[in-house]
C-alpha positions in Angstrom: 0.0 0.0 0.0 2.5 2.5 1.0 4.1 1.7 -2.3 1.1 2.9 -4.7 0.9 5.7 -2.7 4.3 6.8 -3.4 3.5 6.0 -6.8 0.7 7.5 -7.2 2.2 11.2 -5.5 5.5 11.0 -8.1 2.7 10.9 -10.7 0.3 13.7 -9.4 3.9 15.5 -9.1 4.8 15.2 -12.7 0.8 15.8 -13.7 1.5 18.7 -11.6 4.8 20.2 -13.1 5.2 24.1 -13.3 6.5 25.1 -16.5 9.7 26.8 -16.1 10.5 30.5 -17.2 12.8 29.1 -19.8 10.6 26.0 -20.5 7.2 28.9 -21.2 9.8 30.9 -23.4 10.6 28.1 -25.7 7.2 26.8 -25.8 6.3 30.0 -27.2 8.7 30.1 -30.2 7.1 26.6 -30.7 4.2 25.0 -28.8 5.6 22.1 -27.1 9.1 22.8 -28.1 9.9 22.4 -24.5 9.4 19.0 -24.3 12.5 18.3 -27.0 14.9 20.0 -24.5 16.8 19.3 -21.0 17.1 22.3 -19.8 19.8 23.1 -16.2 20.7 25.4 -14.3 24.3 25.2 -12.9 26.0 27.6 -10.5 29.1 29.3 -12.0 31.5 32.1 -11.4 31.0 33.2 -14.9 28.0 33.0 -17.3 27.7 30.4 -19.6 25.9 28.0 -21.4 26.3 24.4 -23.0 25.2 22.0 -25.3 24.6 18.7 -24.6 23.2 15.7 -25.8 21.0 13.3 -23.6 19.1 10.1 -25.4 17.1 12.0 -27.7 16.9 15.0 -25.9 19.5 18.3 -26.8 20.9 19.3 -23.0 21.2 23.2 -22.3 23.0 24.0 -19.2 23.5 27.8 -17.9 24.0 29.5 -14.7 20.8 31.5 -14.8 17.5 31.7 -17.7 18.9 34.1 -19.7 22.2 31.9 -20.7 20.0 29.3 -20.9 17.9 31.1 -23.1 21.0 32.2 -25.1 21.9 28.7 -25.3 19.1 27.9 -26.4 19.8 30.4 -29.5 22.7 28.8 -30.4 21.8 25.8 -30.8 18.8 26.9 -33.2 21.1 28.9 -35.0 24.0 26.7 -35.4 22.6 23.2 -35.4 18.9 23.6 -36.8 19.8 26.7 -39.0 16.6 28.3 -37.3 17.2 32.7 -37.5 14.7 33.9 -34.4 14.5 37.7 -35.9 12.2 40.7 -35.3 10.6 39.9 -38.1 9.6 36.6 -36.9 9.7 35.0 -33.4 8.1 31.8 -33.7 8.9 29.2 -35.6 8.3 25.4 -36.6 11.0 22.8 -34.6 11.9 19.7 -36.7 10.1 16.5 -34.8 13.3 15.2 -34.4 16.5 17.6 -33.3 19.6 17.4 -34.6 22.0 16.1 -32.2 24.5 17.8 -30.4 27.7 15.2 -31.2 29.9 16.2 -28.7 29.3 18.7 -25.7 29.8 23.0 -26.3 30.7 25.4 -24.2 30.6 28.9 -24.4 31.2 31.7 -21.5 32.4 34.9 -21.2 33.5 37.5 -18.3 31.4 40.2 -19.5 28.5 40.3 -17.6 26.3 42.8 -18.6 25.0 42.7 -21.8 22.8 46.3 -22.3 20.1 47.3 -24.8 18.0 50.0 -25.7 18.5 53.9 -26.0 15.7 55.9 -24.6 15.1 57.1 -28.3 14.3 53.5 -29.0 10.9 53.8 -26.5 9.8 56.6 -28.8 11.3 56.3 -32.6 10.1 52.0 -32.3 8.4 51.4 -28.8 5.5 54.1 -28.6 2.9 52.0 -29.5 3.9 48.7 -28.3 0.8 46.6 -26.3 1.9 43.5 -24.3 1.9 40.9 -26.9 4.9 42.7 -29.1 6.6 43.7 -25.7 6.5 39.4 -24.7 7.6 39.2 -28.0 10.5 41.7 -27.6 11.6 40.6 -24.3 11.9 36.8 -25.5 14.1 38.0 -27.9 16.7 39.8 -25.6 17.0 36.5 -23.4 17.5 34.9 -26.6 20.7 37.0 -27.4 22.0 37.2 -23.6 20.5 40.5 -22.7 20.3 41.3 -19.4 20.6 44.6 -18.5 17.6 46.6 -20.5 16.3 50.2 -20.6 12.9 50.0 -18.8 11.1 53.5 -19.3 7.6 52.5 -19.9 5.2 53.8 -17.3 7.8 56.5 -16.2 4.9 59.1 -17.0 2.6 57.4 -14.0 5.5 58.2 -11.8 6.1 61.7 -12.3 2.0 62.8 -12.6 1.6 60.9 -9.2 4.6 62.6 -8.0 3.6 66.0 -8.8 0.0 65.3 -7.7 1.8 65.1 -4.3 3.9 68.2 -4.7 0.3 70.3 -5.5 0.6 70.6 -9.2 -2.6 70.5 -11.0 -4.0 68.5 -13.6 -3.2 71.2 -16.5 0.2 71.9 -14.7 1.1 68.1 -15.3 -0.4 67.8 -18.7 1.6 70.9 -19.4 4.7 69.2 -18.3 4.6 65.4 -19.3 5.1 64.6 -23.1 2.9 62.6 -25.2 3.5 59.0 -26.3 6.1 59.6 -29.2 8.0 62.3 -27.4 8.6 61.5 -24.0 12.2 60.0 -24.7 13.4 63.7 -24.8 11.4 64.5 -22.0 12.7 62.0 -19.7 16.5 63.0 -20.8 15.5 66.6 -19.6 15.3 67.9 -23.2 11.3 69.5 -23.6 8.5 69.6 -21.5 4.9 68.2 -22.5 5.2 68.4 -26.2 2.7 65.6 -27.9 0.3 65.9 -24.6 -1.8 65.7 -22.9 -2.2 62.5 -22.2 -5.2 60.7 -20.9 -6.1 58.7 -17.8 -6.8 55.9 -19.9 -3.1 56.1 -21.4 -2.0 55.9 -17.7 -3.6 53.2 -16.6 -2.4 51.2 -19.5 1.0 52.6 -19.4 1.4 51.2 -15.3 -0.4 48.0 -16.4 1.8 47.5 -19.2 5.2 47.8 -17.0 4.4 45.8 -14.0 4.0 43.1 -16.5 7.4 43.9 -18.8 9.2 43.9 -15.5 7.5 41.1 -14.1 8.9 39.1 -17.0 12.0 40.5 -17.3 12.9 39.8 -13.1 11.4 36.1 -14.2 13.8 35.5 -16.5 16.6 37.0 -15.0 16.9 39.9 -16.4 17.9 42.9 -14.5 15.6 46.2 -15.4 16.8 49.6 -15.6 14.1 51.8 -14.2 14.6 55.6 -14.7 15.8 57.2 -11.2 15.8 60.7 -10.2 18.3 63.5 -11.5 17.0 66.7 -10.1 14.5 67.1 -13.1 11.2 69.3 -12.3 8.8 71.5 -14.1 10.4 74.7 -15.6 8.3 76.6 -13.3 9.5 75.0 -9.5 11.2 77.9 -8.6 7.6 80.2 -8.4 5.5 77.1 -8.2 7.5 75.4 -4.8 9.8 78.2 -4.1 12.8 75.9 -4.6 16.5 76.6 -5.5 16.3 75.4 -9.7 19.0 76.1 -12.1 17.7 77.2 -16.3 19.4 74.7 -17.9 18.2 76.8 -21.1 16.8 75.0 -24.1 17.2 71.9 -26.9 16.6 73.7 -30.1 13.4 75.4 -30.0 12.0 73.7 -27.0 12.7 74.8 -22.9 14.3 72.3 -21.1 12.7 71.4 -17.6 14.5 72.9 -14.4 17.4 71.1 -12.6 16.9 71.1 -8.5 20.4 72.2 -7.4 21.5 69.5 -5.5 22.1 72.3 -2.6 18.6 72.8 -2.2 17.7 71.2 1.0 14.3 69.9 -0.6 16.4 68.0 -3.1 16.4 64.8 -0.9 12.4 64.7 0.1 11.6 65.0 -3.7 14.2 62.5 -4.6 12.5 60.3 -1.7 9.1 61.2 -3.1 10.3 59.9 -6.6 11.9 56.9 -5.6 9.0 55.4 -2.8 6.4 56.2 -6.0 8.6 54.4 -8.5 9.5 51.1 -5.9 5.7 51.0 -5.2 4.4 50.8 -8.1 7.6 48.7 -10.5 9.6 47.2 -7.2 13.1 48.1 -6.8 15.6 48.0 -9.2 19.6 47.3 -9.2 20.0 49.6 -11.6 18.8 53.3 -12.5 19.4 55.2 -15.4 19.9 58.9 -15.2 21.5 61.2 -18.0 21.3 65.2 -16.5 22.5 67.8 -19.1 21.4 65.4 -22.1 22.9 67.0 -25.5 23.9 70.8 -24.6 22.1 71.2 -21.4 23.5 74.5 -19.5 25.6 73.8 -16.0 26.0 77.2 -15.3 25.7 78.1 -11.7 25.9 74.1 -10.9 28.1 72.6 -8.7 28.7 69.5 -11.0 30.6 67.6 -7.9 28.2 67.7 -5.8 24.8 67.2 -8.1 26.9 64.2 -8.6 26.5 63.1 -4.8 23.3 64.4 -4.9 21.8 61.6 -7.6 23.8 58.8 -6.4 22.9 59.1 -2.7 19.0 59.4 -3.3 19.5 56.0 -5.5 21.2 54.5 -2.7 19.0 55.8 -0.1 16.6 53.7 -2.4 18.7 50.5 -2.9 22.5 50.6 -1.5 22.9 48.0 -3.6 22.3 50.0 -6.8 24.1 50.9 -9.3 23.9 54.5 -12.1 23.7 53.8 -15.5 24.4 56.7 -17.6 24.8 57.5 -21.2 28.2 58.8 -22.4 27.3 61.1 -25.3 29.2 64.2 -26.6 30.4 65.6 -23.0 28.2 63.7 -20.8 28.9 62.2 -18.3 30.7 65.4 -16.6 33.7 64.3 -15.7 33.2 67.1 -12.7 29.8 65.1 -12.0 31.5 61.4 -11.8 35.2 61.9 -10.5 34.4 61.9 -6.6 31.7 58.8 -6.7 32.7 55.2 -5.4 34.1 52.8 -8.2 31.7 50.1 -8.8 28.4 52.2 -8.1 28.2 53.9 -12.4 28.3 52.3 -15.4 29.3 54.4 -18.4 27.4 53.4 -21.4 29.7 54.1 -24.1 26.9 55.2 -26.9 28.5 55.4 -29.7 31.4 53.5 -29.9 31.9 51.7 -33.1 32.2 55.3 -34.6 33.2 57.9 -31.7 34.4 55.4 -28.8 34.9 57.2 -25.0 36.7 54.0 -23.3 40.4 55.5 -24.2 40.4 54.7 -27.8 43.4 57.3 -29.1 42.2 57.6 -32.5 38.8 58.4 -31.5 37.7 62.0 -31.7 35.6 62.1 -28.3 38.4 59.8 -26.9 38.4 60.5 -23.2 42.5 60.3 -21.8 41.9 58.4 -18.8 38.7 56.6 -20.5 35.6 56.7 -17.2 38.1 57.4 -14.6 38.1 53.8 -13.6 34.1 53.4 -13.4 33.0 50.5 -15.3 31.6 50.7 -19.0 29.8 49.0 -21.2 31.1 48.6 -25.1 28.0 49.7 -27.3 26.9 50.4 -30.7 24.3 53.0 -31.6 24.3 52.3 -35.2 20.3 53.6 -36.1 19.8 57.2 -35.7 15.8 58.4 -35.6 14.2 54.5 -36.8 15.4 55.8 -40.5 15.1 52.8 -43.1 18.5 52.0 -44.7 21.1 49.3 -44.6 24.3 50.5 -42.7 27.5 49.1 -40.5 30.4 48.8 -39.8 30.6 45.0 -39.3 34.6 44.5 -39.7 35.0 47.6 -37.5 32.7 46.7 -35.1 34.8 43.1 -34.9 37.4 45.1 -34.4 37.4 48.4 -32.0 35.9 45.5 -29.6 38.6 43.3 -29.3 41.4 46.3 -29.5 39.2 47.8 -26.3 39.3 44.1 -24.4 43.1 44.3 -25.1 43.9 48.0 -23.8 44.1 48.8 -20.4 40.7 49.8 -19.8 39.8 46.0 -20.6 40.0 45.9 -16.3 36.5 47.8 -16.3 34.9 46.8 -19.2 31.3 45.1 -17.9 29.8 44.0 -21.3 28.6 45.0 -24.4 25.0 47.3 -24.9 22.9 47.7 -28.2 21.9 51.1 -28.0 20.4 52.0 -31.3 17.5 55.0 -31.4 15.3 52.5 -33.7 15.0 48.9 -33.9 13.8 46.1 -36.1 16.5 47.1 -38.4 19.5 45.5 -39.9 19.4 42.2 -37.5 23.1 40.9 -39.0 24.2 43.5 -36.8 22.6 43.6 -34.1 23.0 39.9 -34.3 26.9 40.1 -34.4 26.7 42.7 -31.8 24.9 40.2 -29.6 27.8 37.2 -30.3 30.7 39.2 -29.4 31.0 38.4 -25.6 30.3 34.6 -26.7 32.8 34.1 -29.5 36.3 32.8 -29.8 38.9 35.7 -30.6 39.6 33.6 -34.0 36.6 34.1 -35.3 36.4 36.4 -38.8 34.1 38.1 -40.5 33.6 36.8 -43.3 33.1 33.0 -41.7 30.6 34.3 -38.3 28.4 36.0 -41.6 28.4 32.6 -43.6 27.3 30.9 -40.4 24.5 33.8 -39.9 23.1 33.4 -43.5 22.7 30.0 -43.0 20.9 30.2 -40.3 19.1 33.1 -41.2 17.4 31.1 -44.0 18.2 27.6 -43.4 20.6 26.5 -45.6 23.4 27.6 -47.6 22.9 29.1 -50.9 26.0 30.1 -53.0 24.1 33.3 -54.2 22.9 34.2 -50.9 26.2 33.8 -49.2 27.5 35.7 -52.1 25.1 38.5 -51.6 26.1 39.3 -48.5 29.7 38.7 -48.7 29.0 41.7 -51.4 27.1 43.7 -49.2 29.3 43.3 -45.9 32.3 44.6 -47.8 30.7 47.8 -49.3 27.4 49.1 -47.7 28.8 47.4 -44.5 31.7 48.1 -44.4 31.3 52.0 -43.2 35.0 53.6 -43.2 36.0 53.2 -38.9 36.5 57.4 -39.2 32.9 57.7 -40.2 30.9 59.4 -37.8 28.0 59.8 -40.0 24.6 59.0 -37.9 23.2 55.9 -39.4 22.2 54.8 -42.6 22.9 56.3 -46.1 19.4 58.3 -46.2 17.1 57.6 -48.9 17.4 60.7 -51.2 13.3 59.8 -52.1 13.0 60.9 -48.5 14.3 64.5 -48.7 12.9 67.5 -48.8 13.5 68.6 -52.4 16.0 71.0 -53.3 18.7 71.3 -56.4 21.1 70.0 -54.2 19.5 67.3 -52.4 21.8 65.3 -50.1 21.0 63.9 -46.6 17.7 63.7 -45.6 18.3 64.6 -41.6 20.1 68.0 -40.6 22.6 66.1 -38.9 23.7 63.0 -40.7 27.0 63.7 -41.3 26.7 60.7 -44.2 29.7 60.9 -46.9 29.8 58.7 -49.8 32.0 55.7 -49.0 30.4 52.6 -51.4 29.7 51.7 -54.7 26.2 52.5 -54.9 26.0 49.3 -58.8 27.5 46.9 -56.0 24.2 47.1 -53.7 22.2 46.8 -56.7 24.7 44.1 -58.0 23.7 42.2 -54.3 19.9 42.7 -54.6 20.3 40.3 -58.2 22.3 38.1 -56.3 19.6 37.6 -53.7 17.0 37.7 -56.2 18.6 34.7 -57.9 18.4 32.7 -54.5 14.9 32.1 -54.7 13.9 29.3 -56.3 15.8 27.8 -53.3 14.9 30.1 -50.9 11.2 30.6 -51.4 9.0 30.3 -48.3 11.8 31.3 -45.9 10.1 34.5 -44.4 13.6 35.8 -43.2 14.3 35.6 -46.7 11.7 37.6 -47.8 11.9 40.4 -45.1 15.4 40.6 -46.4 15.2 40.6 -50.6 12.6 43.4 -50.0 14.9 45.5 -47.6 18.1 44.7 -49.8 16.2 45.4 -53.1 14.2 48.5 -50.8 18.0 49.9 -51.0 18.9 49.4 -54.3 15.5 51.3 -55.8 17.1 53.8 -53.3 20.5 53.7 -54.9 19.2 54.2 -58.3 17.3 57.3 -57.1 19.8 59.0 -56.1 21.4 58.1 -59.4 18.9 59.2 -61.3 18.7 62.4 -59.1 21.9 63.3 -60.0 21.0 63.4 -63.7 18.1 66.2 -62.7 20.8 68.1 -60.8 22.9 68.1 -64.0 20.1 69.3 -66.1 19.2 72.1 -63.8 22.7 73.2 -64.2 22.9 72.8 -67.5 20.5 74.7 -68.0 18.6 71.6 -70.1 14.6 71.5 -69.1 13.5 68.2 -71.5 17.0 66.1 -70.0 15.2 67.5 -66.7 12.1 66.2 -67.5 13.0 63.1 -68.3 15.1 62.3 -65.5 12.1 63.5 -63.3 9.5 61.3 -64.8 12.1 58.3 -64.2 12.3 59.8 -60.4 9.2 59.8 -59.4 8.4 56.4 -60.8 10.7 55.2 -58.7 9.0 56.4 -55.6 6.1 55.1 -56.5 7.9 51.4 -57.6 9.3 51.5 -53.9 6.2 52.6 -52.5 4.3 49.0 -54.5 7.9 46.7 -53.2 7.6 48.0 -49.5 4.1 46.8 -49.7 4.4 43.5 -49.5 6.4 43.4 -45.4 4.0 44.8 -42.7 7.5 45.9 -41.5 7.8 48.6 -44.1 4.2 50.1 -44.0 2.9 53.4 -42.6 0.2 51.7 -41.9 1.8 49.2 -39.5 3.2 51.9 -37.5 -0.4 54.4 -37.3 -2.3 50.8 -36.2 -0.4 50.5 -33.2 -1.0 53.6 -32.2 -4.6 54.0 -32.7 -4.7 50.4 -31.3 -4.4 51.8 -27.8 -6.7 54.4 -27.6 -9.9 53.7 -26.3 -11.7 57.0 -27.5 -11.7 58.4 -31.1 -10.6 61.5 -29.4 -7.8 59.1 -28.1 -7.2 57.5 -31.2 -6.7 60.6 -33.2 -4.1 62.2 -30.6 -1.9 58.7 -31.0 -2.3 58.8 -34.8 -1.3 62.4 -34.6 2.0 61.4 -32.2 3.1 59.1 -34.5 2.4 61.2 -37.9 4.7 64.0 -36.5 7.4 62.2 -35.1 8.4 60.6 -38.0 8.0 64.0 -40.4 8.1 67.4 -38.8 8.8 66.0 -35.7 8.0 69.3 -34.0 5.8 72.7 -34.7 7.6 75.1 -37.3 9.9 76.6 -35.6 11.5 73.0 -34.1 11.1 71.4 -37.9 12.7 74.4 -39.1 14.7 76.7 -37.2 15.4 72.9 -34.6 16.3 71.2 -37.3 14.6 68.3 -36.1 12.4 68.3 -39.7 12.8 64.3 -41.6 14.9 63.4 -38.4 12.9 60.3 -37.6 12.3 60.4 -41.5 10.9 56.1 -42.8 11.0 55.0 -46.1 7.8 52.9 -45.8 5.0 52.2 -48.1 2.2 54.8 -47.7 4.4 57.3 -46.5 6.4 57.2 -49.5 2.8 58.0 -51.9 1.5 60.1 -49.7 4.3 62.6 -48.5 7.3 62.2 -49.8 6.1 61.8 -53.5 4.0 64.9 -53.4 6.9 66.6 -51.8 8.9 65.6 -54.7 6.0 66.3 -57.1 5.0 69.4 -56.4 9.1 70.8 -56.5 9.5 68.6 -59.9 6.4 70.5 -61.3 7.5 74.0 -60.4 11.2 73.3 -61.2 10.1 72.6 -65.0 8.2 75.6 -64.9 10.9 77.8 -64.1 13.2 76.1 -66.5 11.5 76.0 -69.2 10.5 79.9 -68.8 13.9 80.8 -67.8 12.8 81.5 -64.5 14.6 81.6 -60.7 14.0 77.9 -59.2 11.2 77.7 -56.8 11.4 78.5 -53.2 8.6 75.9 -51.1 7.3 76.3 -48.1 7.7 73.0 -47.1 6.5 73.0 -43.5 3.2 74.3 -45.0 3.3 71.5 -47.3 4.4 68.9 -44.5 2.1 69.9 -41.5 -1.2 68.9 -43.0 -0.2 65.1 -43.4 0.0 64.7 -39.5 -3.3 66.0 -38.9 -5.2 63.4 -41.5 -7.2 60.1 -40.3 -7.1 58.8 -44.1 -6.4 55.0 -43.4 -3.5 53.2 -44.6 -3.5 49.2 -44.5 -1.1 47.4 -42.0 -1.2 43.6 -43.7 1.4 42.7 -46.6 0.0 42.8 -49.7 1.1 41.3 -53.2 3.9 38.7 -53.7 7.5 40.0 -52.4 9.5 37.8 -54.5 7.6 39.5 -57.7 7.7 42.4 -56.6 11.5 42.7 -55.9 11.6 41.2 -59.5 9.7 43.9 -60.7 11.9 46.1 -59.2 15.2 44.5 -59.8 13.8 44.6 -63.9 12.8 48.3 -63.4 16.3 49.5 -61.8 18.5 47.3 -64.1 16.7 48.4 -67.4 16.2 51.7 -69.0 12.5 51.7 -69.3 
């Protein structure tokens, strides 16, 4: 008897198993995929993972879920050539899994693996709901993230925060941004611009993160809630009588006020902040704080002690805590960082495939003495604004990595950070970004991309491979002395002019590839579908390739209607024209076919989450602006910040920038042909009435994106 009942208990145990966090994770890329794996967790000085076999189970050991979860990664990668991108999280697990012939072990000593700007929560993450936020999360455990950006629901923070300090509702909408814009406003850079916001957006918005940092803490990963930095409404000093400094503006818009850290208030409103922010999101390890963002005015500061002033509130919160900050242009102070405790910040280094803080000497915001001992974190920015282009330097990146683990500064180095301003672009970098802290110091280039292609579509194809061989040494291979910001802009995304360039006022971009060779690569691709067909990684990535090359050939062709105007030749002008704007509009029908490259993806999410029409109008109105004037006239203009967040998408492309283009090719002619001065636009006038529109645009691929990159590849190959 006492048998059976043992018996029957092990079985109401094993009817009664929980589902592990990595065992739920792996079951969501595949239902049931779980039950193919061994999955253990082993206690270990450093992270790692391995690969095992067991029967006909695949063993992955790791110290914690998220090397388990990168091990699991690998192995889909490397030994069932399955590519978990953006573009596609799930996927369809053989019934029986390759075997793992001999055991594989990979760890590393850099144990913080960062990601996310806090441009990325407004140019990609405005509109995210919880489904493409459990979708997102998966994916960083996947690549060994565990140190992420955690912003959302900062807003329910500050407007409970103020409630307390006896602001008023308007007073609060006045000061917190709307959903697109409140990146800037929680780096100190503008006050309530895209507001107000409603109490429904609230509650959704503290809903929302309890649950991303819910999952995040079950999985291991380590959150990075946004602490206090002395940032209150412009108007505290006549609104709470407290001591504020003016840090001034950020182009055309006022910055908020910056407590001095000598005000003796500056602690109780720190307090204030941090007991609202534990009680509704739990306490964190890490904070993020960036004061002075991008120009902001320390006159009349005591950078030394607003230094001591932020760290000790954070460690009045958690003594166990630890500042993240973002090193871009002169930030961090050095004045604000010297004096504080090695080991409590971690300098992310923003932007360092291109202008590298750690010490680099051959980098032009090289800092002598790199943080001053604090640790770092290696990252790469790459995207600038979400614009649409292929760009990298993938060599470089290989490189200025492993020359940084062998300097001196090698001693603080914590990890490695993606820290782009837009996302779901270009995932073979962010996907070698990601393998750095895991791979041997033999590997190359060119053989880590032939292992990615395979996995990235399943199998090797000699075209394929040679298509992006092609493209890694040309449109990826950005000189290391670049310092443009991002991609090579699409020219069909400019505002028209005779001498049309970048599309962004601060790009920086320089010619430095062959633009036949990226048209060369989208043939190359196009030929590898007959083998190829049905891979959706493969067609998210023939239409982005050939998306580029229909780029390419614009600007070609643009050049000929530069020529002509100088020429003085209006029927060469015409002609060149005509062939321009067909262009546009080809793109416009290729783009089309990926929900990833639609306006209309982008306005759904938004509109998604408001539960009014009143609401659903002010999101669709957020995320018109951001991505075209950005701001009112004088930011657009006079700010500069006009096409900064600019996206070559389908829609958009019709819509806006074709009757940009249309309207300038028309009146151009005119004053050609009658020997008149060229045309001076209004654009902003031309521009602002596109945000304000409702007309709906479709969010689901439609048409065939293998035809219609042949279509396109015919188009911008022949002269038709």
């Amino acid at each position: 008897m006492r048998n059976i009942c043992i018996a029957a208990m092990l079985c109401l145990g094993l009817a009664t198993h929980a589902a592990t966090p990595i065992e739920k994770l792996a079951d969501r890329i595949d239902e049931g995929a779980s039950k193919k794996f061994v999955f253990e967790k082993v206690k270990s000085d450093k992270d790692f993972f391995e690969l095992d076999q067991r029967g006909d189970k695949v063993v992955i050991r790791g110290n914690d879920y998220v090397s388990l979860a990168t091990g699991l990664n690998w192995y889909l990668k490397h030994y069932a050539h399955i590519h978990l991108s953006w573009n596609g999280m799930h996927a369809d697990l053989p019934e029986t899994l390759p075997r793992v012939a001999r055991p594989e072990r990979h760890e590393t000593d850099l144990d913080l693996r960062y990601d996310l700007n806090y441009c990325t929560f407004s140019y990609t993450m405005a509109f995210w709901d919880w489904e493409r936020w459990e979708e997102e999360i998966d994916w960083m455990a996947l690549h060994g993230i565990n140190l992420p950006l955690a912003l959302t629901g900062a807003d329910v923070v500050w407007r409970n925060v103020l409630d307390k300090l006896g602001y008023t509702t308007d007073e609060i909408n006045a000061f917190v941004a709307g959903p697109a814009f409140q990146a800037w406003w929680l780096m100190n850079n503008l006050e309530g611009w895209g507001g107000p916001n409603s109490e429904n957006w609230y509650r959704q918005q503290e809903a929302l993160q309890k649950r991303i940092v819910r999952r995040m803490r079950e999985l291991d990963i380590e959150p990075v809630l946004p602490g206090y930095s002395g940032m209150l409404p412009h108007d505290a000093r006549e609104k709470l009588g407290l001591n504020v400094s003016d840090p001034g503006f950020w182009g055309a818009y006022r910055r908020p006020a910056f407590l001095q850290p000598t005000d003796p208030r500056f602690a109780e409103i720190a307090e204030l902040y941090y007991d609202e922010l534990t009680r509704l999101y739990g306490k964190a390890n890490y904070y993020a704080m960036d004061p002075f963002h991008e120009g902001g005015n320390t006159a009349g500061v005591d950078l030394d002690a607003a230094g001591q002033a932020i760290l000790g509130a954070m460690k009045r919160c958690n003594p166990d805590a630890a500042w993240v900050v973002q090193a871009w242009q002169v930030n961090p102070r050095p004045e604000m960082i010297k004096s504080l405790p090695k080991g409590d910040l971690i300098a992310l280094d923003l932007f360092a495939e291109s202008r590298p803080q750690w010490g680099d000497p051959e980098s032009g915001w090289k800092r002598e003495n790199g943080f001053d001992g604090h640790d770092w974190i290696y990252c790469m920015l790459l995207n600038y604004g979400g614009n649409v282009g292929l760009h990298g330097k993938m060599q470089h990146v290989l490189d200025e990595f492993r020359k940084a683990r062998a300097s001196r500064f090698n001693a603080t180095m914590r990890g490695v950070g993606m820290t782009m301003e837009g996302s779901e672009n270009n995932p073979v970098m962010y996907e070698l970004l990601c393998d750095l802290p895991w791979l041997p110091d033999t590997t190359t280039k060119d053989g880590w991309l032939a292992d990615y292609v395979t996995a990235r579509y399943g199998k090797s194809v000699p075209a394929a491979q040679q298509a992006w061989t092609l493209l890694s040494n040309t449109i990826y291979n950005c000189p290391p002395q670049s310092t443009q910001q991002g991609t090579h802009e699409s020219i069909f995304c400019a505002r028209p002019s005779a001498n049309a360039y970048q599309v962004s006022s601060w790009s920086e971009m320089k010619d430095y590839y062959n633009p036949t060779d990226v048209i060369r690569a989208a043939g190359l691709l196009l030929d590898a579908a007959p083998q190829l067909q049905g891979s959706d990684n493969y067609a998210y990535d023939l239409v982005d390739v050939m998306r580029q090359a229909v780029a390419e050939k614009g600007r070609l062709v643009y050049a000929v209607m530069r020529d002509a105007i100088k020429a003085d030749e209006p029927a060469l002008f015409d002609a060149a024209a005509k062939r321009f704007l067909s262009l546009i509009l080809l793109q416009d029908e290729l783009l089309a076919t990926r929900p990833e490259f639609r306006v209309g993806t982008w306005i759904a999410r938004a509109r998604k989450l408001g539960v009014t029409p009143e609401e659903k109008d002010h999101y669709e109105w957020n995320a018109r602006t951001l991505i075209t004037t950005w701001g009112n006239r004088e930011a657009a203009n006079r700010g500069g910040l006009r096409d900064y967040a600019h996206r070559e998408w389908n829609g958009i492309l019709r819509d806006f920038y074709y009757k940009r283009w249309e309207m300038w090719v028309d009146r151009t002619s005119q004053a050609l042909h009658q020997g008149e001065p060229l045309p001076s636009i209004d654009w902003y006038a031309v521009e602002e009435p596109w945000t304000k529109e409702t007309k709906p645009y479709a969010s689901t691929a439609e048409g065939d994106p293998i035809e219609a990159a042949r279509r396109a590849y015919r188009q911008i190959t022949t002269a038709e």
